[in-house]
Structures are given as C-alpha cells and as structure tokens.
MIROBA-884084 format. One line per field, with one value per residue (C-alpha): x, y, z. Coordinates in nm, 2 decimals. Example, Ala and Ser with C-alpha at 12.3 -4.5 7.8 and 13.67 -1.06 7.14 Angstrom:
c1 <- 1.23, 1.37 $
c2 <- -0.45, -0.11 $
c3 <- 0.78, 0.71 $
This chain:
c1 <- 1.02, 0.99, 1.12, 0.87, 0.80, 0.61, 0.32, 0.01, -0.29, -0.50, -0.89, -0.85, -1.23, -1.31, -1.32, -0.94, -0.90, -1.00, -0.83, -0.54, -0.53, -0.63, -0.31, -0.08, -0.14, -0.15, 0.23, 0.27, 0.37, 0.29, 0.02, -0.12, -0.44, -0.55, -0.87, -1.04, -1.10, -1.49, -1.52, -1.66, -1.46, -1.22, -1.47, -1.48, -1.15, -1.02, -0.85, -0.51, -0.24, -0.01, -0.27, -0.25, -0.52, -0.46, -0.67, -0.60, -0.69, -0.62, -0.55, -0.31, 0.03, 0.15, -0.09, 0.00, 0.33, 0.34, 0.12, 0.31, 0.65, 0.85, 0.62, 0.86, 0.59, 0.25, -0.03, -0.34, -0.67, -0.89, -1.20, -1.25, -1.43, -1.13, -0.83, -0.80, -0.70, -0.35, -0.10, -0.11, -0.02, 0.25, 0.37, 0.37, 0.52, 0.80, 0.81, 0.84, 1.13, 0.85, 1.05, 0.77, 0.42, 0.18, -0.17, -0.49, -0.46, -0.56, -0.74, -0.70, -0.39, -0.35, 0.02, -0.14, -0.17, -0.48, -0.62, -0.42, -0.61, -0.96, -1.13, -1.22, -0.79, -0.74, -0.66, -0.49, -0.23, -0.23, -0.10, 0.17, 0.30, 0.33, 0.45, 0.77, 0.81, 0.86, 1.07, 1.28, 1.36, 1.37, 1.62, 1.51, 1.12, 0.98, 0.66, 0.52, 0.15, -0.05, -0.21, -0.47, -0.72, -1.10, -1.19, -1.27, -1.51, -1.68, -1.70, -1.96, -2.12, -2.20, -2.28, -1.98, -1.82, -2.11, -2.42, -2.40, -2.70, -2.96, -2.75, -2.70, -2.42, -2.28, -2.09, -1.80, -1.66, -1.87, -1.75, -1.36, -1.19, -0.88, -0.87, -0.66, -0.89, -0.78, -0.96, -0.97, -0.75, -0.51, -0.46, -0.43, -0.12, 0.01, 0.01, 0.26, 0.47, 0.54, 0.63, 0.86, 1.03, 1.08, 1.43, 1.26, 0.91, 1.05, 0.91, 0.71, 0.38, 0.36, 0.08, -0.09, -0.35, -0.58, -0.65, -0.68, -1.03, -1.33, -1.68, -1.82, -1.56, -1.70, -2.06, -1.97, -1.86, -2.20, -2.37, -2.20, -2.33, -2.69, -2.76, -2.97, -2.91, -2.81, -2.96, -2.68, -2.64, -2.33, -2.19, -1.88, -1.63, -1.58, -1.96, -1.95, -1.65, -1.82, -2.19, -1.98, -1.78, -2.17, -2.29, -1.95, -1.97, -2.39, -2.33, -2.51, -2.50, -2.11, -2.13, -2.28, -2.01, -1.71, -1.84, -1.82, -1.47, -1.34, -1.52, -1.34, -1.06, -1.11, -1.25, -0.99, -0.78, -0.42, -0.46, -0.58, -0.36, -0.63, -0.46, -0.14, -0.02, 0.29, 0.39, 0.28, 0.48, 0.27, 0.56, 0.76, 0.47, 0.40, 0.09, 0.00, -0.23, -0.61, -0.58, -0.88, -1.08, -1.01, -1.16, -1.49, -1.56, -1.58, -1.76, -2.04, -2.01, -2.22, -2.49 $
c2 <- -0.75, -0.70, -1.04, -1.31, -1.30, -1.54, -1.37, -1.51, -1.34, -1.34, -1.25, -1.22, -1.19, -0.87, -0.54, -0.50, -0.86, -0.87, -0.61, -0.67, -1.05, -0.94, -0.64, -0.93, -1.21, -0.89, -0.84, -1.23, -1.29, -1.58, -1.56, -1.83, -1.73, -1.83, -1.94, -1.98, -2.39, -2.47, -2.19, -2.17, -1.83, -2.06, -2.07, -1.70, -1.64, -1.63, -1.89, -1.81, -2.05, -1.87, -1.90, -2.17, -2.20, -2.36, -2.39, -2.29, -2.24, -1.88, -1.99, -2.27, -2.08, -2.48, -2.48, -2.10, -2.15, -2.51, -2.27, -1.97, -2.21, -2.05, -1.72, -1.41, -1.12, -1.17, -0.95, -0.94, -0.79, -0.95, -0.80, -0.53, -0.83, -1.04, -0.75, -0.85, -1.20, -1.13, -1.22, -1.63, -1.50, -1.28, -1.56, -1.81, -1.56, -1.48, -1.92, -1.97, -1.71, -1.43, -1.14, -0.84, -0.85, -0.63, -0.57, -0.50, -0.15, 0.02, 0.30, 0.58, 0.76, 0.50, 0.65, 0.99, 1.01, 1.18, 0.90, 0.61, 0.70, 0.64, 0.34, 0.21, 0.16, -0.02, -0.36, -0.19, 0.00, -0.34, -0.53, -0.25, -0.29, -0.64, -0.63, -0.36, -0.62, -0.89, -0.72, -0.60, -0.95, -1.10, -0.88, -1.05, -1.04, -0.63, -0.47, -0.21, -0.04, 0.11, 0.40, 0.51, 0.73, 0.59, 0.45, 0.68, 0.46, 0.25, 0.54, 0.67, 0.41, 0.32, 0.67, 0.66, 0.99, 1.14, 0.97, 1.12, 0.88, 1.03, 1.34, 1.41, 1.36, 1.52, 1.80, 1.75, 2.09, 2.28, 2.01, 2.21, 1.98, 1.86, 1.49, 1.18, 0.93, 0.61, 0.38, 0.02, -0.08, 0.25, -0.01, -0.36, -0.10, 0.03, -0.33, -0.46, -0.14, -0.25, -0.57, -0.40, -0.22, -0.39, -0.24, 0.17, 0.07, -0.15, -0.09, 0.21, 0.33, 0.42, 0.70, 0.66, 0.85, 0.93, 1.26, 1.51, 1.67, 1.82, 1.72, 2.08, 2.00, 1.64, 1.80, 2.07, 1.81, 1.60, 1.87, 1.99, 1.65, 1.69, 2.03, 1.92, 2.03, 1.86, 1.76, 1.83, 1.87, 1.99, 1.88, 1.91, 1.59, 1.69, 1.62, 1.27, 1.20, 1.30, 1.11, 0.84, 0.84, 0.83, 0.54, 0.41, 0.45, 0.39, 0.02, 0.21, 0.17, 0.05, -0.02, 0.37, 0.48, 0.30, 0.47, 0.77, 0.74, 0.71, 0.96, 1.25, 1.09, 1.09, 1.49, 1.61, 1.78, 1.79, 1.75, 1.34, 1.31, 1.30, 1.43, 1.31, 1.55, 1.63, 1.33, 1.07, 0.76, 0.74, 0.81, 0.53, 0.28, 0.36, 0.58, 0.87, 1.05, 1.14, 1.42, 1.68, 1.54, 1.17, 1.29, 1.42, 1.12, 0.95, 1.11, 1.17, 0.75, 0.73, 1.00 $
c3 <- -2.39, -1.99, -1.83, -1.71, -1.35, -1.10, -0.95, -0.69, -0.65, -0.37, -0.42, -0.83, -0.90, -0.70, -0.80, -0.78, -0.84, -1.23, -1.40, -1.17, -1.31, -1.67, -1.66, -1.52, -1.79, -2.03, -1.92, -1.99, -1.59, -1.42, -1.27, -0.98, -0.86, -0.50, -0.47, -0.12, -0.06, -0.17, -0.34, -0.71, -0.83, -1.07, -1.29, -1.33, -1.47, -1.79, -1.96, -2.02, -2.07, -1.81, -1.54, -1.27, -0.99, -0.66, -0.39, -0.05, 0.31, 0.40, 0.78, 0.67, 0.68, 0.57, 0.27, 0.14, 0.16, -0.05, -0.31, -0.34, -0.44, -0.67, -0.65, -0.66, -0.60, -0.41, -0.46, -0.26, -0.38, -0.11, 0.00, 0.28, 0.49, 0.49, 0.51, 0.85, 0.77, 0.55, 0.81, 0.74, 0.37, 0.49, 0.71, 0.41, 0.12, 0.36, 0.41, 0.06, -0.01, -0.17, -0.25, -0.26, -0.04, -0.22, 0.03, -0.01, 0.00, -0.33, -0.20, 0.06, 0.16, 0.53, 0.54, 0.64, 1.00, 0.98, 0.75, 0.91, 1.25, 1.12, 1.25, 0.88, 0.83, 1.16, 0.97, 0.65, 0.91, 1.14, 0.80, 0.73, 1.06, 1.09, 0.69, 0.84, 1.12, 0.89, 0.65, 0.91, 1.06, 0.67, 0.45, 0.16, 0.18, 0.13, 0.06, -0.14, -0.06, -0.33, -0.30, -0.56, -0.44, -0.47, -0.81, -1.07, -1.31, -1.01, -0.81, -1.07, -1.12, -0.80, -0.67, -0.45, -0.59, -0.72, -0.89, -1.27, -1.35, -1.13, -1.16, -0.74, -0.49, -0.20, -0.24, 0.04, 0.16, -0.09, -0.38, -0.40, -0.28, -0.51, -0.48, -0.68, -0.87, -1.04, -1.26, -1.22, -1.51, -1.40, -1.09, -1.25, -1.46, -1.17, -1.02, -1.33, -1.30, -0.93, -1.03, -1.32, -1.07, -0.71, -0.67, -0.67, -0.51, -0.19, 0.16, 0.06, -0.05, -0.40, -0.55, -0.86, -1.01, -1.34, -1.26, -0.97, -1.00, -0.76, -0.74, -0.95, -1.21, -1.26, -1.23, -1.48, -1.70, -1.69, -1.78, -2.08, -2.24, -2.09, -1.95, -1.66, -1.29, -1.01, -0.69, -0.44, -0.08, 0.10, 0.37, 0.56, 0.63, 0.99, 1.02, 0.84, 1.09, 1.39, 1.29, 1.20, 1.55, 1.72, 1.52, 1.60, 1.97, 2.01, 1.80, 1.53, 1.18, 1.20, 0.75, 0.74, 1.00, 0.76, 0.47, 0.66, 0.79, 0.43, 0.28, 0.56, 0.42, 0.02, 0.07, 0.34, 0.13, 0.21, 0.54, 0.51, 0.18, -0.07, -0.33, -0.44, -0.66, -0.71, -0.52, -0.74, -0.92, -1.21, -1.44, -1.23, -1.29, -1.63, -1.58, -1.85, -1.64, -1.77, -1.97, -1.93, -2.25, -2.09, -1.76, -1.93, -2.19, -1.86, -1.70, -1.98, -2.07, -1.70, -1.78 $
C-alpha cells in the first residue's frame, strides 16, 4: 500500500475541487481542505475520517502558513476568478517547509508559447513564474503544473466541446482538429499520481489525457446511438482570436472574449499544444487512457 502523505487543498468544492478531494481520501492521504473564512463550503464535503478543514484568509500569508503545518504537497483547485490570488499560498507553503506547489492549472497547454500569450493565461503564466522564482531561491520547495486538456465529461455537458444534447456545436477548423480531453476523475487520478511521484514530476508540467479525439469523431459517435443530424457551424480559431482581441480592446464582452482565447487554444492544433500525444505522462501518473468504446459510451450517456 502507497505511503500516507499530508496534502491541503485549496478550492475542494469546485469542478476540479471534488473529484480531486474524493481521488485523494480514495488514496487514503491526508487531506486538509482550505476553506475561505465565512464561507459555508464545509458543509459540502464528505465526511471522511482523514479529512480536516481549517479556515483561512487567503491574503493572510501568517494564517496559511499556521494551516498548511505539517502539509508536504499543496494542491490548488481554486476557481478562474480567484487564480490571480495564489501567491499568499505560495508564500505560506514555502513558510511552512511544503515540498510540492501544485496550481490551478488543469486545463490548457500555458507552457505553449502560442497558448501562454493569450490574454485568458496571463495569471496562470504570472503564478508559474513567480512558482520558478520561488523554487529557485528555496531548493527544497518545487512545483509541478497539470496539464489536461479541457474536460471531457463537463465539456459535454455544458456545451463547451460540443452540445450532444441539443445535438450542435462549432466545428473549429472544419471539426479535424486532434485535441487531448480528460475527464474530471481522470484529473482528481492524475492529481494522486503526482503526489505518488514528486521525485519524476518536479518543476515541470505534466500531460495527461483520456483520449485524443476531433469534434466529427465525437459527432459520428452521437449519432451512431440516435441517428439524428447536427446543427453545426464552422468556424476558424484565428477568427475567435481576432473577435475576441476586438471585444478585448473595445471593453466589450471581456467573459465572451476569455472563452474565445481558450477555445484558439483547445482547437489550434499543434501549433497551441492541444494535443498532447505522444508526450503525455499518463503511464507515469497511472492513467489507462480511453479506449475507443470508452470514448463513445461517453459520449452517447449525454444524448
């Protein structure tokens, strides 16, 4: 049985959050969730009798620090609205002797230069580079970023990928476009195998995926359950860049405009890293991969 290790988690009801916590106890860690001062999200989590929750302010550097005692691996899931707002964390893990910073990455490839220039990133790349910065000056205290692709099972249900429900989507680049999917759960695994592993993940980005797929194959696979068409438009991720720049610019739609920016990057191809095959750490981390039949019996359980 894999050794017992102390682990805090930032942001443990979100969409990352739950099945992060849930593959965590799972493993049997030790898991201390932070939860934000005033806030009622304690009652929201499971009961497990290796689960602590403390309270914190997350601009008290002094408070996170006295929390994350004893914590060898810290793991934030926070929300895109509060991304920005990690470096009081960093500051207290590396206070309080935290071996490995984990951020609120889990999603797309911010490593890429192409990627890592769009404006949507601009506090995901800020946190990496103060995270090198403090790793540099603090031998002991590393990093590792997770890279997963967008999620596979929320990603349909929400429409984000395509919407197999009201069977339409946008077809980026004609809908060709090889990109890296991951469920939730994939990243609550891929989470533990970091943690199982801190010597081979440190001060890198690791890539994890379920499957690489395209938006026709997904399509084709709907309708093998259901046989009806699709309502699809295409569209071309230089143009979602370049509206996205003008609502950007004009103090449009700047929630439209963020959307946009990470959609060029999901459906860029190689060029903004949105595939990670045959780069990927899935066997590292304990990931099998979707097989073909896997993909499909997803994709049909949202028609």
């Amino acid at each position: 049985m894999a050794s017992t290790t102390k682990v805090a988690l930032a942001g443990a009801t979100g969409n990352i959050g739950v099945p992060t916590l849930k593959a965590l106890l799972n493993a049997n860690h030790d898991v201390v969730v932070l939860t934000r001062k005033g806030s009622d999200s304690a009652s929201k989590l499971p009961k497990a009798s290796n689960l602590t929750v403390k309270e914190v302010d997350y601009q008290s550097v002094d408070d996170l620090t006295s929390a994350l005692q004893g914590v060898k691996v810290v793991v934030s899931t926070l929300a895109t609205a509060s991304i920005g707002e990690q470096n009081p964390l960093i500051d207290a893990a590396v206070a309080a002797g935290v071996e490995r910073f984990l951020p609120s990455e889990f999603g797309s490839d911010t490593v890429n230069p192409s990627t890592s220039k769009l404006p949507v990133f601009k506090f995901k790349v800020a946190t990496q580079e103060y995270l090198k910065e403090k790793a540099s000056q603090n031998p002991s205290f590393s990093y590792t970023l997770v890279i997963t692709g967008p999620f596979f099972d929320w990603g349909l249900e929400h429409g984000f990928i395509l919407n197999p429900k009201a069977h339409t989507g946008t077809l980026w680049n004609g809908g060709d476009m090889d990109f890296s999917t991951t469920t939730l759960a994939s990243i609550g695994q891929a989470v533990v195998g970091v943690v199982a592993h801190l010597d081979e993940t440190k001060n890198r980005a690791v890539y994890v995926h379920d499957a690489v797929t395209t938006q026709n194959k997904l399509i084709a696979y709907a309708k093998e359950k259901d046989g009806k068409e699709w309502d699809t438009t295409v569209k071309s991720t230089k143009d979602v860049y370049d509206e996205s720049m003008k609502e950007l610019t004009s103090g449009g739609d700047i929630g439209k405009a963020m959307v946009g920016f990470i959609l060029s990057g999901i459906f860029g191809g190689k060029e903004t890293g949105g595939t990670s095959e045959g780069r990927d750490d899935n066997k590292l981390l304990g990931l099998k991969g979707f097989s073909e039949d896997e993909v499909k019996a997803l994709v049909q359980s949202f028609v």
